[in-house]
Steps between C-alpha positions, in 0.01 A plus 500: 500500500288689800439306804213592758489342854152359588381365818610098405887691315598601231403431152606664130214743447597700174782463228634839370327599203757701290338799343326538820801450746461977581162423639405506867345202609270448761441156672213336698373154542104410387377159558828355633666592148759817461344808288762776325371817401675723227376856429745507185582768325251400192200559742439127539464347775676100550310358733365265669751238452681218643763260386440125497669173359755742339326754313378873573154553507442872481195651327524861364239684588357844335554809763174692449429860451324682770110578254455860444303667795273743489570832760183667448183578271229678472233560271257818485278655314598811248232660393360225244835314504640217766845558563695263619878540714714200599875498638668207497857329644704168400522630114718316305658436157195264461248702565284595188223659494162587696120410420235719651225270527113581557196388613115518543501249780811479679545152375524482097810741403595628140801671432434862347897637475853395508746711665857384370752488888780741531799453637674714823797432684338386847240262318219706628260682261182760475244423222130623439240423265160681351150340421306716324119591505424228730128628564372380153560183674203300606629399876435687799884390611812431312795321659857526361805297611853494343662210331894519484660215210866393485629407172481166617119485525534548887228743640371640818188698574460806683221566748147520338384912528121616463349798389158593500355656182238799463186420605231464136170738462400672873528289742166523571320374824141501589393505845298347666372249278214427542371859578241597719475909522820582323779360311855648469674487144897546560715524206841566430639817195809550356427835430255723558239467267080522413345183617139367402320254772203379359222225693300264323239273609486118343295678193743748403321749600721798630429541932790778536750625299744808609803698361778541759879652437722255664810578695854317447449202749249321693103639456201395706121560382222420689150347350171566699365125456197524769228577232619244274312191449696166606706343235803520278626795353806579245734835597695606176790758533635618216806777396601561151725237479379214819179345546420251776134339596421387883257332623246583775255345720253659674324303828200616728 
């Protein structure tokens, strides 16, 4: 047997366990009672234990694996397509497969693709993933994050990534609103292109109306509103393939 010396002598702490006896122990006392601790060679860990009224009392213990850890990622916009890159370290035998997971709100996530894990001497490892034609999406924001699954059923998430999607119809802004003398109508083009403004009064009845040619990018025109009688009015722009309606309101 394996004595220790406490403060008040020495007691039997530990009988020899045979298929263990190539370990390296390691002894400390907790609570007045001797503790042994045996990193075996199985990856289990004996410990805590004590011995009492003639009988070993040593629990085996699991030695965990160190979760997969995420390095980096990043997520970015190409053209109408989210790519996403991740690298990751603590790979292992275990290790499965990745979910890229997305969302409209940043809290409810559905998985869209599995990646299957490869394998590399060091344990680390590169992946990336593709969404595609995320602008026929109705959210103004999409957040990603990465969920990495051991065959076990074990998983931890990445970070949660966001990435803002194109912007619907013009961006339009009227301004000011209300109007006194003149109102500004800025609007936004993908391309250069023929745009028709058209004002109508609460009737219907057509106030202006003009044919511009747009340039790529942001566009300002300018109504003269001083002869205009106060009240609301509807602004319609319109290109072949976009129409958009604004409200106006005209004040003395």
């Amino acid at each position: 047997s394996i004595t220790t010396t406490l403060p008040s002598g020495t007691i039997p702490a530990f009988e020899m366990i045979s298929n263990l006896v190539t370990a390296n122990y390691q002894f400390g006392v907790v609570d007045g009672q001797a503790v042994l601790f045996n990193p075996a060679a199985n990856d289990q860990l004996y410990g805590p234990g004590f011995y009492r009224n003639g009988n070993d009392h040593i629990l085996p213990l699991a030695m965990g694996v160190l979760p997969v850890t995420f390095l980096d990622f990043t997520l970015s916009r190409d053209g109408n397509d989210a790519l996403l890159n991740w690298k990751v370290a603590n790979q292992d035998d275990l290790t499965s497969y990745y979910e890229i997971e997305r969302s409209t709100n940043g809290q409810n996530f559905s998985a869209i693709k599995r990646i299957a894990a490869s394998r590399t001497p060091d344990n680390t490892a590169s992946y990336n993933g593709r969404d595609l034609d995320i602008d026929k999406l109705e959210a103004p924001v999409l957040f990603y994050r990465i969920k990495q699954v051991d065959a076990d059923g074990r998983f931890v998430y990445s970070p949660i990534r966001s990435v803002r999607l194109a912007a619907k119809g013009f961006e339009s802004i009227l301004y000011p609103n209300p109007a006194v003398n003149q109102a500004r109508l800025s609007f936004h083009l993908k391309t250069a292109e023929r745009v028709e403004i058209t004002m109508f009064d609460i009737t219907g009845r057509v106030m202006e109306r003009k044919v511009i040619t747009g340039v790529k990018g942001f566009n300002v025109y300018t109504f003269n509103t001083s002869g205009l009688a106060a009240g609301t009015y509807k602004i319609m722009l319109h290109t072949d393939d976009t129409a958009e309606t604004l409200k106006l309101l005209k004040t003395r």
